[in-house]
C-alpha positions in Angstrom: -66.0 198.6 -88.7 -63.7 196.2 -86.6 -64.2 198.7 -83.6 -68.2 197.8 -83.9 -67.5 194.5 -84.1 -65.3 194.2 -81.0 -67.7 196.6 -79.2 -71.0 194.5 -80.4 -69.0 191.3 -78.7 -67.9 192.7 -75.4 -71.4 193.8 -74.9 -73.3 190.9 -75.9 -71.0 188.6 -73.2 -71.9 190.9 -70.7 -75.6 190.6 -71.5 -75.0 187.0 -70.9 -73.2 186.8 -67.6 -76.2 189.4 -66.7 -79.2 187.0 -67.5 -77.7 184.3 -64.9 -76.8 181.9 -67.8 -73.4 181.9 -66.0 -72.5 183.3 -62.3 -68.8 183.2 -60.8 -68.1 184.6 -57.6 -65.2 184.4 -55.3 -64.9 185.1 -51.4 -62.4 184.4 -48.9 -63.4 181.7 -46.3 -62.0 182.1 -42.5 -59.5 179.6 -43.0 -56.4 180.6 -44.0 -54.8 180.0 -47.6 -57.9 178.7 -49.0 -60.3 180.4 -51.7 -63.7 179.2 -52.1 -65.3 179.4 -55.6 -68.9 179.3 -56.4 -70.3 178.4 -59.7 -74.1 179.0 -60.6 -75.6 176.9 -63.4 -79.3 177.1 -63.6 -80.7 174.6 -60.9 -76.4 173.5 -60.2 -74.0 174.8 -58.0 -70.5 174.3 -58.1 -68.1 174.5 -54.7 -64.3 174.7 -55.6 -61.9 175.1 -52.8 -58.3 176.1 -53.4 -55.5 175.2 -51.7 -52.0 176.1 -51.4 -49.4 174.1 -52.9 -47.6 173.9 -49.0 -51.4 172.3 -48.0 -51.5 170.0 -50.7 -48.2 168.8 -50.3 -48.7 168.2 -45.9 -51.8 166.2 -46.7 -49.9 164.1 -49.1 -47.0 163.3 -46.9 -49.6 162.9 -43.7 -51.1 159.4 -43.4 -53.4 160.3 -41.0 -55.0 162.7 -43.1 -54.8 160.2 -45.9 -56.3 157.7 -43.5 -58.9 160.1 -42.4 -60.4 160.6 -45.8 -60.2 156.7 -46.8 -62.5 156.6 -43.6 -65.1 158.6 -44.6 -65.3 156.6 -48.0 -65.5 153.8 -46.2 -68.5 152.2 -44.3 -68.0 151.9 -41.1 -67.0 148.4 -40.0 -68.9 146.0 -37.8 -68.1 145.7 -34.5 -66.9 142.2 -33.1 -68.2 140.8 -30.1 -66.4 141.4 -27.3 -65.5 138.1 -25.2 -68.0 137.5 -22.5 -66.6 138.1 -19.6 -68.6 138.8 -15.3 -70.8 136.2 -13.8 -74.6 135.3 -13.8 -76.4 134.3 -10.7 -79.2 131.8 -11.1 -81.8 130.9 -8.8 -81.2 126.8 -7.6 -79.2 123.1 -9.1 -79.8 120.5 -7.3 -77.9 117.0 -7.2 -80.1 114.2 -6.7 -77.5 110.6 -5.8 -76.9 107.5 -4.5 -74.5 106.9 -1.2 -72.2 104.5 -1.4 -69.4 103.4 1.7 -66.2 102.1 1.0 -63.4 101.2 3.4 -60.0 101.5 2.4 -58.3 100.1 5.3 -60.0 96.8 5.8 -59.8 95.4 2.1 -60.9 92.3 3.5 -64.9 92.2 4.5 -65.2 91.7 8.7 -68.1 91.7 10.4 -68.9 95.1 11.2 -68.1 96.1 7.3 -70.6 93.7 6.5 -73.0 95.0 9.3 -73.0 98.5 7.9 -73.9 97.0 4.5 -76.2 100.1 2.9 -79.3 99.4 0.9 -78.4 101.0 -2.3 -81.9 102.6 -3.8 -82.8 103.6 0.3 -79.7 105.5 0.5 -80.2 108.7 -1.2 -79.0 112.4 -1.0 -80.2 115.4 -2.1 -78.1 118.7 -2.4 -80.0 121.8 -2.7 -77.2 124.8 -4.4 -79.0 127.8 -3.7 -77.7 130.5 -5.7 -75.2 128.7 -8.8 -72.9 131.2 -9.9 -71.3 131.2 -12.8 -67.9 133.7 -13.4 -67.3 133.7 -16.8 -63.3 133.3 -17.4 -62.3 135.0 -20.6 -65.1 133.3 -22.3 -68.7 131.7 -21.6 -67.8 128.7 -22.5 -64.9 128.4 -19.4 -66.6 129.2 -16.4 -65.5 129.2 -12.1 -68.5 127.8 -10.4 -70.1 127.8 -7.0 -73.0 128.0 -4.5 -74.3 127.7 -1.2 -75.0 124.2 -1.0 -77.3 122.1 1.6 -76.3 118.6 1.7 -79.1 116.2 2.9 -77.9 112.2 3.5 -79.3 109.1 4.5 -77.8 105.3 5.2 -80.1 103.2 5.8 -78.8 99.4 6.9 -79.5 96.0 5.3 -79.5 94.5 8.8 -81.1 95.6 11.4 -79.1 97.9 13.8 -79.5 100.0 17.0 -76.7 102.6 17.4 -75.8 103.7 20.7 -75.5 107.8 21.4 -72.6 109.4 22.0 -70.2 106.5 20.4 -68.9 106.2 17.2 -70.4 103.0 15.3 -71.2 100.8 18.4 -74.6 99.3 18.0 -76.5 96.2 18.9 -78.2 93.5 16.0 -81.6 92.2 15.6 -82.3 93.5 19.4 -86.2 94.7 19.9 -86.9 97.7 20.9 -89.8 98.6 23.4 -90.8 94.7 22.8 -91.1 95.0 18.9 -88.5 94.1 16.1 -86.6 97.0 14.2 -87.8 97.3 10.6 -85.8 100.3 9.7 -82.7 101.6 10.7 -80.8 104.6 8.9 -78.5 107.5 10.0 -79.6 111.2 8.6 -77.6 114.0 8.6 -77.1 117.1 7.0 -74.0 119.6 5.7 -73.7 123.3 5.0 -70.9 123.4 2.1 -69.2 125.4 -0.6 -68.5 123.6 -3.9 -66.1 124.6 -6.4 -65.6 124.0 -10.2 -63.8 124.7 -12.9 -66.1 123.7 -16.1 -66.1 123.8 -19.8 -69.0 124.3 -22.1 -69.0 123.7 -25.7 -71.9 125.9 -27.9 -75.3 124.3 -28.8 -75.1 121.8 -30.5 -78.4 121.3 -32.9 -80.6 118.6 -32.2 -78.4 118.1 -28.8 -77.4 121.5 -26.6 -74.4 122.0 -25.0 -71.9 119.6 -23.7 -69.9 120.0 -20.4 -67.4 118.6 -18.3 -66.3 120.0 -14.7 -63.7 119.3 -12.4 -63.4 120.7 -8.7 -64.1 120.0 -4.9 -66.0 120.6 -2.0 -65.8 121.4 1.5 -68.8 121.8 4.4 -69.6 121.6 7.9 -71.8 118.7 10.1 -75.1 120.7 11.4 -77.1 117.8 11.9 -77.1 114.1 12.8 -79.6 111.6 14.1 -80.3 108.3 14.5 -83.5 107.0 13.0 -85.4 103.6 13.7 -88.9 102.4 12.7 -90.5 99.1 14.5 -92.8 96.6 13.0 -95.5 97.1 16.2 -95.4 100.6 15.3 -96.5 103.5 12.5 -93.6 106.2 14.0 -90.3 106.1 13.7 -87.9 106.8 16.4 -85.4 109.5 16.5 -82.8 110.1 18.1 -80.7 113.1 17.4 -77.3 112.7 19.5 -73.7 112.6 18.6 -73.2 109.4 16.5 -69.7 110.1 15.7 -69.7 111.6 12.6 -67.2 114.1 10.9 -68.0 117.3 11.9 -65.9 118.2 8.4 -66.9 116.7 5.1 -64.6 117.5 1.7 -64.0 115.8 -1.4 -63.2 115.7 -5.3 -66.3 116.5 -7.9 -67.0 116.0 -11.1 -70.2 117.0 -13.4 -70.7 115.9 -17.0 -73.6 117.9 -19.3 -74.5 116.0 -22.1 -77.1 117.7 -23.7 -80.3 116.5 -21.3 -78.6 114.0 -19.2 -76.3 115.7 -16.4 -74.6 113.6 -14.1 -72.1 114.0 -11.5 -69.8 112.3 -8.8 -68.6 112.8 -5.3 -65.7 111.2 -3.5 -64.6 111.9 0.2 -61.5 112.4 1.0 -62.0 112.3 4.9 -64.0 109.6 6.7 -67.7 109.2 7.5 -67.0 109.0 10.9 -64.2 109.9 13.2 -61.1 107.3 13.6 -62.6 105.3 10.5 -61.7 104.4 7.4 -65.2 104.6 5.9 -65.6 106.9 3.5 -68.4 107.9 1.2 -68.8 108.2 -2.7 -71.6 109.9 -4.3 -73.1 109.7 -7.9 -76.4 110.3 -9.5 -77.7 113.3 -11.6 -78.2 117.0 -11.6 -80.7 119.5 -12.4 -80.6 123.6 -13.1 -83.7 125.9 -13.1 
């Protein structure tokens, strides 16, 4: 009777590994020292993979591994923004100021300082910076810039003067010319230059943009000077475009200040006007960039 009973219990497991209730299987995988085990439960399957004890102990003692798995239970991290760093090319700034001359050497006023007197709101330049590049260094926010800059001036006299050609500031006063009294008399001339400056940017600002300040110089070369005069008998103005004496090399010390929408910025030569003079010219006004 306990042999039936042993029999009757052998078979009836069988039957039931048989019907599916429970499948085990075991297979080798390609890798070496590691068995794969497969267990089917209805609608479930289980994956067990074995390792030897040498395996298990490596991948304890191996950070990297250690640091490989914490990585793939990690989510990946953001990336940080990397510092901006190359150089953008815009299309045109322009500097839009006032001429003012000073003379160093003659603290004292004399007659010709006084006879070159300017007329301040008449005495304008105009800077065209084709191409304002900006190289970023390290950071947008500290930036090397430059251009191709035309330089357009005027002075134009309180009194009324008639330079000669080919001399440096000789003239004659309240002379008429072709019978008719001189109601204008300015000098216009013009300068190819390179400006260059180191400025620093803060972020926008809500409600007020960005701020700036800029430090650097200039330097350019004379290609044009003339001598304009308009009479009172007379609609056209007479010019005369000879050698007036003027410094065939300009350079200076610059300055630009962005405050949100009001930019403004200041030139100071470090040469003379003209040759053998101690006139020189300082520059302020405002800036714009498109």
């Amino acid at each position: 009777m306990k042999k039936i009973n042993v029999f009757t219990f052998f078979a009836i497991l069988l039957l039931s590994f048989n019907l599916g209730f429970a499948q085990t299987e075991e297979t080798q995988t390609p890798e070496k020292n590691k068995d794969t085990t497969k267990i089917n439960l209805k609608n479930m399957q289980i994956i067990m993979i074995q390792k030897k004890a040498t395996d298990v102990e490596n991948t304890a003692e191996n950070p990297a591994d250690q640091d490989e798995i914490q990585n793939l239970n990690t989510a990946p991290a953001k990336k940080k923004k990397s510092k901006k760093s190359g150089a953008d090319v815009g299309f045109l700034h322009i500097d839009l100021g006032l001429n003012l001359l000073t003379n160093d050497g003659n603290p004292k006023p004399t007659a010709q300082i006084e006879d070159l007197k300017l007329k301040t709101w008449r005495s304008w330049s105009t800077t065209l910076n084709f191409l304002p590049t900006k190289i970023y260094l390290g950071s947008k926010n500290v930036q090397l810039r430059t251009a191709f800059a035309w330089r357009i001036g005027e002075y134009e006299f309180t009194n009324k003067l008639n330079f000669t050609p080919n001399k440096t500031l000789e003239y004659t006063k309240d002379e008429k010319v072709n019978g008719s009294e001189i109601k204008k008399s300015e000098f216009d001339f013009h300068y190819l230059q390179i400006p260059l400056m180191v400025y620093v940017q803060s972020n926008k600002i809500k409600g007020l943009g960005r701020i700036g300040i800029g430090f650097g110089g200039y330097a350019g070369i004379l290609t044009h000077q003339e001598h304009e005069i308009k009479t009172t008998n007379s609609d056209r103005n007479i010019e005369t475009e000879e050698d007036f004496g003027f410094n065939q090399y300009r350079y200076g010390l610059s300055t630009k200040i962005d405050f949100g929408p009001f930019k403004v910025f200041g030139n100071l030569d470090l040469n003379s006007a003209w040759k053998n003079t101690d006139y020189k010219n300082v520059e302020c006004g405002v800036w714009f960039d498109f």
